[in-house]
mmCIF file of the N, C-alpha and C atoms, coordinates in Angstrom:
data_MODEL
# 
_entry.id   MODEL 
# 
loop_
_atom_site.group_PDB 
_atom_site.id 
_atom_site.type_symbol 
_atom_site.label_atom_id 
_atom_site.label_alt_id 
_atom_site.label_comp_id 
_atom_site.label_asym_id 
_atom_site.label_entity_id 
_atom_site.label_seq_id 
_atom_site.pdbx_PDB_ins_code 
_atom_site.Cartn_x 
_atom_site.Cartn_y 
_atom_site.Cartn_z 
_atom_site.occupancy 
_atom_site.B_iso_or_equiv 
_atom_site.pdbx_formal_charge 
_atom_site.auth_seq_id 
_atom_site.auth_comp_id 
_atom_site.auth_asym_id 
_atom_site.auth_atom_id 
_atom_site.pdbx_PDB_model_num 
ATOM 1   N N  . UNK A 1 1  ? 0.830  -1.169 0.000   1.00 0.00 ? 1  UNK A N  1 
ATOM 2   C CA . UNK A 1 1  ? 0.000  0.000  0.000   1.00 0.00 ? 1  UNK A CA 1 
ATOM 3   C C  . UNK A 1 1  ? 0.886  1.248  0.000   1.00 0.00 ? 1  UNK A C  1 
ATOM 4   N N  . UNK A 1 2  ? 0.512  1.688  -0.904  1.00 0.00 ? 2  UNK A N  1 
ATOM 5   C CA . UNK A 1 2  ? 1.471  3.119  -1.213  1.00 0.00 ? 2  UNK A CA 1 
ATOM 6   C C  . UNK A 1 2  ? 0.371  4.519  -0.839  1.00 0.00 ? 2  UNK A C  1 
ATOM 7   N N  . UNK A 1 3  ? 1.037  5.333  -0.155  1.00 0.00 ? 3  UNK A N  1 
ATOM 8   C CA . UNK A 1 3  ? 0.767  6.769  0.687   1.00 0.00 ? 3  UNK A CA 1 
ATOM 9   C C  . UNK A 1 3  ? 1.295  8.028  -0.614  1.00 0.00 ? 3  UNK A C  1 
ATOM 10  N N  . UNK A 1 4  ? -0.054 8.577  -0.945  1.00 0.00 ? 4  UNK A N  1 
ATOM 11  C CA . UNK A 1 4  ? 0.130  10.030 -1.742  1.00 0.00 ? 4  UNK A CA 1 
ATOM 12  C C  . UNK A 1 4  ? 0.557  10.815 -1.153  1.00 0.00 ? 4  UNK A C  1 
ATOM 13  N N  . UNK A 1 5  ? 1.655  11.630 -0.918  1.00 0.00 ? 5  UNK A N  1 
ATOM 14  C CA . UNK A 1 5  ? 2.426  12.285 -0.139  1.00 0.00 ? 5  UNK A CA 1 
ATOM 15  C C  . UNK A 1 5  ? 2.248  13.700 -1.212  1.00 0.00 ? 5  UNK A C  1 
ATOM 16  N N  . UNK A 1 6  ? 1.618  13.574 -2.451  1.00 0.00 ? 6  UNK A N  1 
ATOM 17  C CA . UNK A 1 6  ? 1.815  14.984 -3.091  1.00 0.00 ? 6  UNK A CA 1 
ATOM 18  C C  . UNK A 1 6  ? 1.431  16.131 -2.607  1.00 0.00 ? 6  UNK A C  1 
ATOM 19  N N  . UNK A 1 7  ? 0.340  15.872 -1.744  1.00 0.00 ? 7  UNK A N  1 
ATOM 20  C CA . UNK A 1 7  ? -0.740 16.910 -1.599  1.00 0.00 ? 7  UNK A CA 1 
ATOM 21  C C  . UNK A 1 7  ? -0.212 17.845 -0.203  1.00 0.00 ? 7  UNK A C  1 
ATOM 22  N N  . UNK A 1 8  ? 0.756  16.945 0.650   1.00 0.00 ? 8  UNK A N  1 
ATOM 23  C CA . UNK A 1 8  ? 1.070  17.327 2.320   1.00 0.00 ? 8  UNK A CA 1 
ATOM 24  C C  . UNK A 1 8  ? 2.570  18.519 2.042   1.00 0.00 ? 8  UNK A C  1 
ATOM 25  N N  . UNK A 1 9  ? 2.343  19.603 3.276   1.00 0.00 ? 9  UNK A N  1 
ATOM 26  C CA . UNK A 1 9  ? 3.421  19.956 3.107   1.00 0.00 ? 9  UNK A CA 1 
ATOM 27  C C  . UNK A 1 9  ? 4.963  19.371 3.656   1.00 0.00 ? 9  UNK A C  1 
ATOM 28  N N  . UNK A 1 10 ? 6.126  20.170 2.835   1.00 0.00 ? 10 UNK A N  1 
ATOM 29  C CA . UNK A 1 10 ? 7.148  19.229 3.396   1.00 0.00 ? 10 UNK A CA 1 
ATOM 30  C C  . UNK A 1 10 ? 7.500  20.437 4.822   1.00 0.00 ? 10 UNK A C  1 
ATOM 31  N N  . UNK A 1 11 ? 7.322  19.533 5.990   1.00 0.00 ? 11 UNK A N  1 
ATOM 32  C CA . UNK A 1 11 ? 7.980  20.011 6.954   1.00 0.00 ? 11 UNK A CA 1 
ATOM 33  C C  . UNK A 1 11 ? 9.452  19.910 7.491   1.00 0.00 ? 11 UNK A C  1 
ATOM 34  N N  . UNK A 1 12 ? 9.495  18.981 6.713   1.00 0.00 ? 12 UNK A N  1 
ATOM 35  C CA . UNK A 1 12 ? 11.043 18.941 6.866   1.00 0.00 ? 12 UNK A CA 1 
ATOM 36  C C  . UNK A 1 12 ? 12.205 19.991 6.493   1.00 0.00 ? 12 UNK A C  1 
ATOM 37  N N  . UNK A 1 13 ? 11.201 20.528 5.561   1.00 0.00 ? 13 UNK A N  1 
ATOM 38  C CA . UNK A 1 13 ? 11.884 21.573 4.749   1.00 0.00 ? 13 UNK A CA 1 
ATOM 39  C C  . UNK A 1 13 ? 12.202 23.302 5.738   1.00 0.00 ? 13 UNK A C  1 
ATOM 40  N N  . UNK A 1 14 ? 10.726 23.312 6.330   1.00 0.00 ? 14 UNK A N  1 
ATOM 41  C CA . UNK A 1 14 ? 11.356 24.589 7.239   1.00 0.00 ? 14 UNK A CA 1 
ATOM 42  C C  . UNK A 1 14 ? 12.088 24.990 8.248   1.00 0.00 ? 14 UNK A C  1 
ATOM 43  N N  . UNK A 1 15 ? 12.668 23.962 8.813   1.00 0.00 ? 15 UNK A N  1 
ATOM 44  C CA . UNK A 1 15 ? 13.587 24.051 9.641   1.00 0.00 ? 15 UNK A CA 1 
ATOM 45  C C  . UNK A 1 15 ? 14.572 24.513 8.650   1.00 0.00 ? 15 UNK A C  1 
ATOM 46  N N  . UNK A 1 16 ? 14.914 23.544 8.178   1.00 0.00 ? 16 UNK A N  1 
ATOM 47  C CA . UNK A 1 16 ? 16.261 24.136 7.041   1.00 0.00 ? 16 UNK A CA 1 
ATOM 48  C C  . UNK A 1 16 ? 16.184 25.984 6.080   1.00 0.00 ? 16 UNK A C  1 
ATOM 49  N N  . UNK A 1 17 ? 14.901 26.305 6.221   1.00 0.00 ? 17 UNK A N  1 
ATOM 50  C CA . UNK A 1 17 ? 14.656 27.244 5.702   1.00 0.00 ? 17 UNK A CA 1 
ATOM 51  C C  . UNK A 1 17 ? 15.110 28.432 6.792   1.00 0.00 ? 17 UNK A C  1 
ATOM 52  N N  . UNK A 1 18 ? 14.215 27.877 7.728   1.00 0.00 ? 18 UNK A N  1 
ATOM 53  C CA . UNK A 1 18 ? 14.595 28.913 8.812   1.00 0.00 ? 18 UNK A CA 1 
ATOM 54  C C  . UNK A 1 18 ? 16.095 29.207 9.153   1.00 0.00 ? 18 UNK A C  1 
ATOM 55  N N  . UNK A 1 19 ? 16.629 27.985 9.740   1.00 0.00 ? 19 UNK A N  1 
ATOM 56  C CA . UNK A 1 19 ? 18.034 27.879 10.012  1.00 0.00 ? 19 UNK A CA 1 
ATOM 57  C C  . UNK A 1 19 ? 19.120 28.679 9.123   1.00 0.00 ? 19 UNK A C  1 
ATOM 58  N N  . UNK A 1 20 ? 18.907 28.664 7.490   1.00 0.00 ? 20 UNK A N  1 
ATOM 59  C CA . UNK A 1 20 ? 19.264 29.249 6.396   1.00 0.00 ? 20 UNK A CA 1 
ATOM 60  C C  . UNK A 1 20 ? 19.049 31.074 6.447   1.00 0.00 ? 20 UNK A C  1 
ATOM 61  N N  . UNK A 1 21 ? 17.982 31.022 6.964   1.00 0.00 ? 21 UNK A N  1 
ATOM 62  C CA . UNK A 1 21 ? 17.704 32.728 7.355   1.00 0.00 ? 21 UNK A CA 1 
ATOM 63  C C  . UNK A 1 21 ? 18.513 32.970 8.516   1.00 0.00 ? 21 UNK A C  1 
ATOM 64  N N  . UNK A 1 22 ? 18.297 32.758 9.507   1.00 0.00 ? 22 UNK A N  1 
ATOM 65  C CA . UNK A 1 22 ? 18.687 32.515 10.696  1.00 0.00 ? 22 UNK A CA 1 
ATOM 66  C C  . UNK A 1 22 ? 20.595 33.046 10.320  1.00 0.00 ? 22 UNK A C  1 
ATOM 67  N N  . UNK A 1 23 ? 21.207 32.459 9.870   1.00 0.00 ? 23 UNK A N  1 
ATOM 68  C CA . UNK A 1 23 ? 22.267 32.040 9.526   1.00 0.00 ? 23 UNK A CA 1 
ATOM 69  C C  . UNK A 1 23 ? 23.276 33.383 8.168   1.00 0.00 ? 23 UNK A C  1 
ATOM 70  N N  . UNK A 1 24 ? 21.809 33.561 7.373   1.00 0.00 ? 24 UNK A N  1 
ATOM 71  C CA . UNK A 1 24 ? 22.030 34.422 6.760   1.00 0.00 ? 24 UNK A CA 1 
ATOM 72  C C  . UNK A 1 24 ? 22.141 35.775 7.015   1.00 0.00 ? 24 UNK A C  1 
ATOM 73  N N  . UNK A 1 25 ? 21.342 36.019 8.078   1.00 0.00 ? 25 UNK A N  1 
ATOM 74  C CA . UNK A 1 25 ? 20.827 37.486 8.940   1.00 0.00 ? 25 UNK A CA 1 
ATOM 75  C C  . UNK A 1 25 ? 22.500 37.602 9.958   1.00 0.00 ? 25 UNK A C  1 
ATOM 76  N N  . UNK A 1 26 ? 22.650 36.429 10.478  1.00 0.00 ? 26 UNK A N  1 
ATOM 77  C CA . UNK A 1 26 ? 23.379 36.483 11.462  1.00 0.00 ? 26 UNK A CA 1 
ATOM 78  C C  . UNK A 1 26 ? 24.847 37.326 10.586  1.00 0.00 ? 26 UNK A C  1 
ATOM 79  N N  . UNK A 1 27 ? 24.981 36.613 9.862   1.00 0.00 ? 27 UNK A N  1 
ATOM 80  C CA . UNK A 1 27 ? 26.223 36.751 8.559   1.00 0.00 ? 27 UNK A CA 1 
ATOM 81  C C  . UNK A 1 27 ? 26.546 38.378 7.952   1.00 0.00 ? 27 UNK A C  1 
ATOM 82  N N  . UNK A 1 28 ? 25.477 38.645 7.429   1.00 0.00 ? 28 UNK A N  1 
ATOM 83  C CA . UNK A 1 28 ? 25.345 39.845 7.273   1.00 0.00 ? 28 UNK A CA 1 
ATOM 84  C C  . UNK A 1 28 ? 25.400 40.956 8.392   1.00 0.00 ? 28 UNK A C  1 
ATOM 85  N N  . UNK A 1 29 ? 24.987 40.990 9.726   1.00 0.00 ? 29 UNK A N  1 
ATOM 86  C CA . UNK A 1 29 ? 25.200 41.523 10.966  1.00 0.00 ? 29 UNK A CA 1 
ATOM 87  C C  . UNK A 1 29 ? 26.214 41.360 11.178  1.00 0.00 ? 29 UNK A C  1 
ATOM 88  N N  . UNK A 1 30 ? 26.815 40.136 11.013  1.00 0.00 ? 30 UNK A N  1 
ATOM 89  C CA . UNK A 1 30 ? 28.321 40.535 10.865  1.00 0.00 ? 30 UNK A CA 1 
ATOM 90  C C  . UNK A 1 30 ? 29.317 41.576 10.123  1.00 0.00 ? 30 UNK A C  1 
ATOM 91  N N  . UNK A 1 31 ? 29.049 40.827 9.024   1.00 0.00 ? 31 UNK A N  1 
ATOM 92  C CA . UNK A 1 31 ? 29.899 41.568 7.493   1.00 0.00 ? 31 UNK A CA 1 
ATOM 93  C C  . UNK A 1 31 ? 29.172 43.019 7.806   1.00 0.00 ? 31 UNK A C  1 
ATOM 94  N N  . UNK A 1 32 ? 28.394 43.872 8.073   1.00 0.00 ? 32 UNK A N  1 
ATOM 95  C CA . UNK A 1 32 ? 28.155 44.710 8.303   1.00 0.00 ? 32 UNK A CA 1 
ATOM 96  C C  . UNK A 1 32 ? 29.237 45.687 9.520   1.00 0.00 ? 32 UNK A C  1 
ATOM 97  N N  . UNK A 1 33 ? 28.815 45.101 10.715  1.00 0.00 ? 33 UNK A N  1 
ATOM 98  C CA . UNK A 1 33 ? 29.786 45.459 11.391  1.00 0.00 ? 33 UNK A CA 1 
ATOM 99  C C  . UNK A 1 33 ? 31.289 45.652 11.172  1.00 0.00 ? 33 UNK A C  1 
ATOM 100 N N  . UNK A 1 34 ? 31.055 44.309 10.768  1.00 0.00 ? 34 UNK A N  1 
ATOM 101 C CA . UNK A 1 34 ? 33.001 44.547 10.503  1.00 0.00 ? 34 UNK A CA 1 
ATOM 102 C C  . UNK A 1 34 ? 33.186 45.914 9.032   1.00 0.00 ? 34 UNK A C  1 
ATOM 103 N N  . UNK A 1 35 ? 32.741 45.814 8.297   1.00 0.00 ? 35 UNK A N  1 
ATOM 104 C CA . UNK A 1 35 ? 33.145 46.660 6.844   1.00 0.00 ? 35 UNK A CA 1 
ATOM 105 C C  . UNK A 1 35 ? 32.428 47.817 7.539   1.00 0.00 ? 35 UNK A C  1 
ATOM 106 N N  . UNK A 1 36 ? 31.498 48.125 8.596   1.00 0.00 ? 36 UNK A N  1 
ATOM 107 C CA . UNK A 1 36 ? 31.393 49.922 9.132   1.00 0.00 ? 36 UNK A CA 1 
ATOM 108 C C  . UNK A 1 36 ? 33.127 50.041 9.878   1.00 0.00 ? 36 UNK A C  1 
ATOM 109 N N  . UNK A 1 37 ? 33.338 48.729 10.516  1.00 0.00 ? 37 UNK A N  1 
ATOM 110 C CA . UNK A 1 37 ? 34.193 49.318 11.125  1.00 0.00 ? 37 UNK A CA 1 
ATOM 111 C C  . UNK A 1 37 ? 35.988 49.638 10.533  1.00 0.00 ? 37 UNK A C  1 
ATOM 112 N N  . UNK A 1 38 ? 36.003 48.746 9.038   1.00 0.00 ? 38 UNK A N  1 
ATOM 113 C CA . UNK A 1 38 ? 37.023 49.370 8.236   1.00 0.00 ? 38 UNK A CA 1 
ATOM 114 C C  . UNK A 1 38 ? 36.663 50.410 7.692   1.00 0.00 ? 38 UNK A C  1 
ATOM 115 N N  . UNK A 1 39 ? 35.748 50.580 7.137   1.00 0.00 ? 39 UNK A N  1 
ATOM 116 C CA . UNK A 1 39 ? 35.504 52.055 5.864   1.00 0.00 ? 39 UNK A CA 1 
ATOM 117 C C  . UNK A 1 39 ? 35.214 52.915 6.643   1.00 0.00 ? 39 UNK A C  1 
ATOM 118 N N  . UNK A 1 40 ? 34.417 52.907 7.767   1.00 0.00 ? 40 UNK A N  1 
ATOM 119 C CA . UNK A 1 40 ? 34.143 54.239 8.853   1.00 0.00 ? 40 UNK A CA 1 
ATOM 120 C C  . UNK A 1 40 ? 33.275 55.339 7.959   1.00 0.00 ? 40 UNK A C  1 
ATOM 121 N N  . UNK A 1 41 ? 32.447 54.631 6.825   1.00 0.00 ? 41 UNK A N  1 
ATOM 122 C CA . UNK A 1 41 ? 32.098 55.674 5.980   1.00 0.00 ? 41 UNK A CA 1 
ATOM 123 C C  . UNK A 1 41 ? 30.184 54.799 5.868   1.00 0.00 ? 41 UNK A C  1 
ATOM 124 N N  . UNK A 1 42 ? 29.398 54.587 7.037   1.00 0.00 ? 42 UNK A N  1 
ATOM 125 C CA . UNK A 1 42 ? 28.014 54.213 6.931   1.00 0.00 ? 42 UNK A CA 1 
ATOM 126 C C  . UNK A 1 42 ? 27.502 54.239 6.084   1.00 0.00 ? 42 UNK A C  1 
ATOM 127 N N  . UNK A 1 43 ? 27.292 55.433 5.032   1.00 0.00 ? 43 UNK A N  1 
ATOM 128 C CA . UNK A 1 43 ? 26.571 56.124 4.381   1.00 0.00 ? 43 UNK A CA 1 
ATOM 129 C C  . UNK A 1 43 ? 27.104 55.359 2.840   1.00 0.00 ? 43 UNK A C  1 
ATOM 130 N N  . UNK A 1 44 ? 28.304 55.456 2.958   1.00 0.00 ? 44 UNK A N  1 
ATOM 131 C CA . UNK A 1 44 ? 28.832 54.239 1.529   1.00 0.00 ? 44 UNK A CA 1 
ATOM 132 C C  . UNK A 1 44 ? 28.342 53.313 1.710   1.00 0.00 ? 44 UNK A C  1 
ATOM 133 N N  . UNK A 1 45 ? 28.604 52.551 2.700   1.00 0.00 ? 45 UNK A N  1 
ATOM 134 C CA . UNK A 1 45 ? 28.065 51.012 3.060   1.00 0.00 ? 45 UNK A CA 1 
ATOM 135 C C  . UNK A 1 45 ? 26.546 51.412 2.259   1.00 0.00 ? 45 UNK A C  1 
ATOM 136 N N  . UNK A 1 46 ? 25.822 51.616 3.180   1.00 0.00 ? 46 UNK A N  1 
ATOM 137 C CA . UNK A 1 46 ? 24.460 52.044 2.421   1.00 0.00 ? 46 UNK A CA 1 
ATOM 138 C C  . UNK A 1 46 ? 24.272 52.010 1.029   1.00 0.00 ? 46 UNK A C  1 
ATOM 139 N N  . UNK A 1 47 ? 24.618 52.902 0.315   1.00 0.00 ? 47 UNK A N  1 
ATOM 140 C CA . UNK A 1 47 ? 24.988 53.382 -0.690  1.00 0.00 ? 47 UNK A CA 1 
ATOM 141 C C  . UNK A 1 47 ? 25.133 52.214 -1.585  1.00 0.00 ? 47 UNK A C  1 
ATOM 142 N N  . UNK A 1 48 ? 26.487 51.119 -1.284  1.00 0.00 ? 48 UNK A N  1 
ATOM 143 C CA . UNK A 1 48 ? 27.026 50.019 -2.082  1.00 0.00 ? 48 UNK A CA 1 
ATOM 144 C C  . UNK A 1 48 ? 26.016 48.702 -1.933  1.00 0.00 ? 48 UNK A C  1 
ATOM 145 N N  . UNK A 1 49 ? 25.420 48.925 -0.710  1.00 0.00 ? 49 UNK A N  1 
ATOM 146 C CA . UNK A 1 49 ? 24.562 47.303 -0.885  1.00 0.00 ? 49 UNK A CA 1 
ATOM 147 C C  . UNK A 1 49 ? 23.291 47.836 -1.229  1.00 0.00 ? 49 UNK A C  1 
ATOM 148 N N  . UNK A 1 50 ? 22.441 49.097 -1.310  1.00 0.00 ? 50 UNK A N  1 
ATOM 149 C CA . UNK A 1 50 ? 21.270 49.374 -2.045  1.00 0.00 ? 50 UNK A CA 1 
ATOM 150 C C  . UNK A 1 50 ? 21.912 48.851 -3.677  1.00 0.00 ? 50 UNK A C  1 
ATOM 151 N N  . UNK A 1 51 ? 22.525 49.743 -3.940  1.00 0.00 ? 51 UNK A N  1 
ATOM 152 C CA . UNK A 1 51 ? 23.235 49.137 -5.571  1.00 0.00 ? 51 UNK A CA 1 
ATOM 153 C C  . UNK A 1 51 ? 23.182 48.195 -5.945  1.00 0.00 ? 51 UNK A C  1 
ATOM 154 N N  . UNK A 1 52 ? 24.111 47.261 -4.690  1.00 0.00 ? 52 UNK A N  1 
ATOM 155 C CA . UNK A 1 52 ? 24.146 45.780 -5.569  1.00 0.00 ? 52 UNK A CA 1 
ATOM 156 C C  . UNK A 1 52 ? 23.398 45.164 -5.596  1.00 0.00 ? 52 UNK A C  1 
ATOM 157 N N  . UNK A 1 53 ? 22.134 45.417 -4.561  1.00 0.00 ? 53 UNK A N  1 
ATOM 158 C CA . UNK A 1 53 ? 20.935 44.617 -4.658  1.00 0.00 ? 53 UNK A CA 1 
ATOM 159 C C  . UNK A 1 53 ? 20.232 45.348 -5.734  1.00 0.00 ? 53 UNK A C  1 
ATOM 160 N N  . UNK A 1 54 ? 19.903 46.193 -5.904  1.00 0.00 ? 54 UNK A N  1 
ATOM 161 C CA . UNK A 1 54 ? 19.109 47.079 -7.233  1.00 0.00 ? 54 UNK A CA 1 
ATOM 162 C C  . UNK A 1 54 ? 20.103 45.963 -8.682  1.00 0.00 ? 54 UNK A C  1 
ATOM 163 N N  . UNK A 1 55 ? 21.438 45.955 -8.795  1.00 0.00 ? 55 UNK A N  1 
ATOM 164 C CA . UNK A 1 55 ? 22.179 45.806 -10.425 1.00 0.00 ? 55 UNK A CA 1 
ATOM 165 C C  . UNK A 1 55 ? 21.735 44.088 -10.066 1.00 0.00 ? 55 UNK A C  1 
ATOM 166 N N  . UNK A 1 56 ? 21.465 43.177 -9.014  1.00 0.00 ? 56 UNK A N  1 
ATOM 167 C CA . UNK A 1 56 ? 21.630 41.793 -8.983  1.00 0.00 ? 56 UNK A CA 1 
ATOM 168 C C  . UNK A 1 56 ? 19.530 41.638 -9.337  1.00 0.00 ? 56 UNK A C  1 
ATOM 169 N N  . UNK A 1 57 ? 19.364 42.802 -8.970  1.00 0.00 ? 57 UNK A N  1 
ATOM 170 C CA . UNK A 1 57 ? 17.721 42.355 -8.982  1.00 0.00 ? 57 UNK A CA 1 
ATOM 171 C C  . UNK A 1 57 ? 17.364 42.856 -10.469 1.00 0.00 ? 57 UNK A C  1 
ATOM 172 N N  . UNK A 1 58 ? 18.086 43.603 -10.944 1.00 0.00 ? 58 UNK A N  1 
ATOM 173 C CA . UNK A 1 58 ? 17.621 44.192 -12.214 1.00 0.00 ? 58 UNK A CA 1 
ATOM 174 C C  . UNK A 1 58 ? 18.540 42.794 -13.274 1.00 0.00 ? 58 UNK A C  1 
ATOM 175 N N  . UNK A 1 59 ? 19.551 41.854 -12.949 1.00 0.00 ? 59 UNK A N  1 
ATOM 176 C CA . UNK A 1 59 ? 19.931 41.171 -13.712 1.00 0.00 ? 59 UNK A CA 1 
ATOM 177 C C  . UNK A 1 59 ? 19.092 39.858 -13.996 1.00 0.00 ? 59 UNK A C  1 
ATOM 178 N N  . UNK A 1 60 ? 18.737 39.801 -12.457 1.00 0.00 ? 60 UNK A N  1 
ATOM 179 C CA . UNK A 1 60 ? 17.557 38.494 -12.377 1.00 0.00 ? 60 UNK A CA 1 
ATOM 180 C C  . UNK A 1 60 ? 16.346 38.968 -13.788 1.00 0.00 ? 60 UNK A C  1 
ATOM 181 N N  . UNK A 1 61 ? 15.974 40.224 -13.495 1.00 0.00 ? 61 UNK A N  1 
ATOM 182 C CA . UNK A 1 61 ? 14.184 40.557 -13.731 1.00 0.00 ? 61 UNK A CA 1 
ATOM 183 C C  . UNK A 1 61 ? 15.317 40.475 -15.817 1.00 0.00 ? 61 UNK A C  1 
ATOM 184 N N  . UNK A 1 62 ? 15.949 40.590 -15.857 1.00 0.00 ? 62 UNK A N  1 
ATOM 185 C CA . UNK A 1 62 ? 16.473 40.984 -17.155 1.00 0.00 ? 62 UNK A CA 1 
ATOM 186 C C  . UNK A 1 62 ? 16.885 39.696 -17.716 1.00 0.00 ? 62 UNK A C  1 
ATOM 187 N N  . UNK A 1 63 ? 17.105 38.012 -16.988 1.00 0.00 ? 63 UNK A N  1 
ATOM 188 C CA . UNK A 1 63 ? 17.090 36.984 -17.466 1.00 0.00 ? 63 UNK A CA 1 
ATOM 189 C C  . UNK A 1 63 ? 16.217 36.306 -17.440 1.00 0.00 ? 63 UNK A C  1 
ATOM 190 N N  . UNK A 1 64 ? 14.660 36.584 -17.218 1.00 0.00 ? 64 UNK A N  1 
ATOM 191 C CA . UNK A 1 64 ? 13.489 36.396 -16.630 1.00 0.00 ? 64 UNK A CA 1 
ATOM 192 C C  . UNK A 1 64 ? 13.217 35.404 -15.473 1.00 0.00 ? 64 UNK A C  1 
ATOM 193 N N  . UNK A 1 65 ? 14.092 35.649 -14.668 1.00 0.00 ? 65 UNK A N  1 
ATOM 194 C CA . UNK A 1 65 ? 13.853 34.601 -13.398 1.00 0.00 ? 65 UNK A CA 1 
ATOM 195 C C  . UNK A 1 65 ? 13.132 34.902 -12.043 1.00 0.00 ? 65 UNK A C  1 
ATOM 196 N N  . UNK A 1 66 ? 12.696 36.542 -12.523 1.00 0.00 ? 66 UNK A N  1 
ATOM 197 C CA . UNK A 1 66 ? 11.953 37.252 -11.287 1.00 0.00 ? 66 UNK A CA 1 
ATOM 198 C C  . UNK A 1 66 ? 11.459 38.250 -11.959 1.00 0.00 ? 66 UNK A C  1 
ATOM 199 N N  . UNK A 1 67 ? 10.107 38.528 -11.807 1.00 0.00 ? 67 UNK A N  1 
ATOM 200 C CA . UNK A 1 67 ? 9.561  40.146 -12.275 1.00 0.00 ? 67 UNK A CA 1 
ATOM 201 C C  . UNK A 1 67 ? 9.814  40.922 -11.104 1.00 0.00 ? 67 UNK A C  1 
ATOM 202 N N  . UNK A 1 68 ? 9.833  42.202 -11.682 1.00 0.00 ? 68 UNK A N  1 
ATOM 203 C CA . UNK A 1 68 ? 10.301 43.216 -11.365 1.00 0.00 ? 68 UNK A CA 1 
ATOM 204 C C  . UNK A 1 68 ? 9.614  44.613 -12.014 1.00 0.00 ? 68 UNK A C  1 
ATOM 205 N N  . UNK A 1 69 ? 8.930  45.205 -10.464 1.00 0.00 ? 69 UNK A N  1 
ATOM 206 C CA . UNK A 1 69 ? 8.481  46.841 -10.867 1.00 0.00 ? 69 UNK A CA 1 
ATOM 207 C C  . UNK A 1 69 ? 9.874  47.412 -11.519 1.00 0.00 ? 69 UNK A C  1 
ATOM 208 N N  . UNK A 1 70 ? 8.800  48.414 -12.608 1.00 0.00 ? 70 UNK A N  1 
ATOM 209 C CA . UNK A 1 70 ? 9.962  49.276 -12.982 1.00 0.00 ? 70 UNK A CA 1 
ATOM 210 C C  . UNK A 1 70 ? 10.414 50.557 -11.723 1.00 0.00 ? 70 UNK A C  1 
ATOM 211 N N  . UNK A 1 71 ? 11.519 51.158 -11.576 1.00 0.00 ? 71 UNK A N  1 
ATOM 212 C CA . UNK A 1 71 ? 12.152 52.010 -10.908 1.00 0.00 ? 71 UNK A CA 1 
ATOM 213 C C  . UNK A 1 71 ? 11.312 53.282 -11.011 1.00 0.00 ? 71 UNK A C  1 
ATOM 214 N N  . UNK A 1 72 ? 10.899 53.476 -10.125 1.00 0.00 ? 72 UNK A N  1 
ATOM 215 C CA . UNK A 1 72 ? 9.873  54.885 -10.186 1.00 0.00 ? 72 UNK A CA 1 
ATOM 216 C C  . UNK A 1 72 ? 10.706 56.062 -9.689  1.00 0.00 ? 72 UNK A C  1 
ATOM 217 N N  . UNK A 1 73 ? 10.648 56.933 -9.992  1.00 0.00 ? 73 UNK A N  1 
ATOM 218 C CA . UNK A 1 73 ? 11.182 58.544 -9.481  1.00 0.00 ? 73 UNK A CA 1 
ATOM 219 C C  . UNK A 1 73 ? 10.731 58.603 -7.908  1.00 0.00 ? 73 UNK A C  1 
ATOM 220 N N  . UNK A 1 74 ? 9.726  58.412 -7.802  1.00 0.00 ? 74 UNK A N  1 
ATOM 221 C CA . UNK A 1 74 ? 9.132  58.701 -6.043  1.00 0.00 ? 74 UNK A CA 1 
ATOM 222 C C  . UNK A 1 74 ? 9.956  57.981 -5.202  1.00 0.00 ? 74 UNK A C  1 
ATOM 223 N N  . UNK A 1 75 ? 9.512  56.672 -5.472  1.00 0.00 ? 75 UNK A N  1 
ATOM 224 C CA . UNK A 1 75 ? 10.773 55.890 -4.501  1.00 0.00 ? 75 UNK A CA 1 
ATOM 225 C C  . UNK A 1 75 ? 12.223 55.978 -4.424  1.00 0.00 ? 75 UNK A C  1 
ATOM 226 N N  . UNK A 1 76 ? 12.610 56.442 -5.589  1.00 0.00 ? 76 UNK A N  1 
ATOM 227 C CA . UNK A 1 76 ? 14.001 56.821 -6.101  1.00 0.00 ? 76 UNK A CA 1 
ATOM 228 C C  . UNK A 1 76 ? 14.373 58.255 -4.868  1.00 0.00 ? 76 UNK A C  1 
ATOM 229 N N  . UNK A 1 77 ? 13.250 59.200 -5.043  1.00 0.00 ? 77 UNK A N  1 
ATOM 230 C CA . UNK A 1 77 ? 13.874 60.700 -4.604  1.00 0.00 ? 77 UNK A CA 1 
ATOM 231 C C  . UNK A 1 77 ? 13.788 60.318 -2.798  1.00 0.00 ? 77 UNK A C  1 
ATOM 232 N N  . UNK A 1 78 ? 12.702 59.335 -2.418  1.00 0.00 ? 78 UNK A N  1 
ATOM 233 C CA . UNK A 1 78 ? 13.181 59.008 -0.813  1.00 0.00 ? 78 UNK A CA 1 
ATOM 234 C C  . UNK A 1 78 ? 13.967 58.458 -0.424  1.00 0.00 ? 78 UNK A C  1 
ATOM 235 N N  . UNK A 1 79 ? 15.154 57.970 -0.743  1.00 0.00 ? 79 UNK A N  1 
ATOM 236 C CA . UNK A 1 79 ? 16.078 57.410 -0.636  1.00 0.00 ? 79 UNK A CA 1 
ATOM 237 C C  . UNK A 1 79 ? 17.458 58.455 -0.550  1.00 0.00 ? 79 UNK A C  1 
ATOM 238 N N  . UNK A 1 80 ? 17.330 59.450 -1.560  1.00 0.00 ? 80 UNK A N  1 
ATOM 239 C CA . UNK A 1 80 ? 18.287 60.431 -1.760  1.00 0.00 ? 80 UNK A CA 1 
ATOM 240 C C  . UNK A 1 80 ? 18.786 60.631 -0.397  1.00 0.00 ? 80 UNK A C  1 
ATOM 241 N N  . UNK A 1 81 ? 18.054 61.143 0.573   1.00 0.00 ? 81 UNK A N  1 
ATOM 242 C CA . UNK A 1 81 ? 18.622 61.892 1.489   1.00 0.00 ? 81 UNK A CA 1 
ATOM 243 C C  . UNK A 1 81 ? 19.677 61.026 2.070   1.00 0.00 ? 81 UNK A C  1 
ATOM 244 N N  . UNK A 1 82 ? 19.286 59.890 2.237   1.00 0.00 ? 82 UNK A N  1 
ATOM 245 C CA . UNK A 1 82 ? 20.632 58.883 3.012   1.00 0.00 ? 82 UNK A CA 1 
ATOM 246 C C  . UNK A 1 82 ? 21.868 59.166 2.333   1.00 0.00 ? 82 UNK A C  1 
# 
């Protein structure tokens, strides 16, 4: 006797999901800290990981592996001040 397993979720899976966040957050709180505390320049930091997430999200939406709003002026000019 064989059990349809298609329909159930995998729980096995969110632990590993979580743990993966968990892990990832932690990482970055790191690498954060440490690169404020070489460059001493916050506002770059800022600056360089808005970017690379904007040029890595605009490469995804541009090989079609994620849609993506286009870049609006409004959201663009609240950001300026940082």
């Amino acid at each position: 006797m064989t059990r349809d397993l298609s329909n159930k979720p995998l729980y096995a899976t969110t632990p590993f999901a979580v743990g993966g966040y968990m892990l990832c957050s932690a990482t970055l709180l790191i690498v954060n800290k440490y690169a404020i505390y070489k460059v001493a320049a916050p506002s770059f930091i800022l600056f360089s990981q808005l970017m690379g997430t904007a040029i890595v999200v605009k490469a995804f939406a541009a090989t079609g592996q994620i849609e993506c709003d286009p870049l609006e002026t409004e959201k663009v000019k609240k950001f300026m001040p940082v």
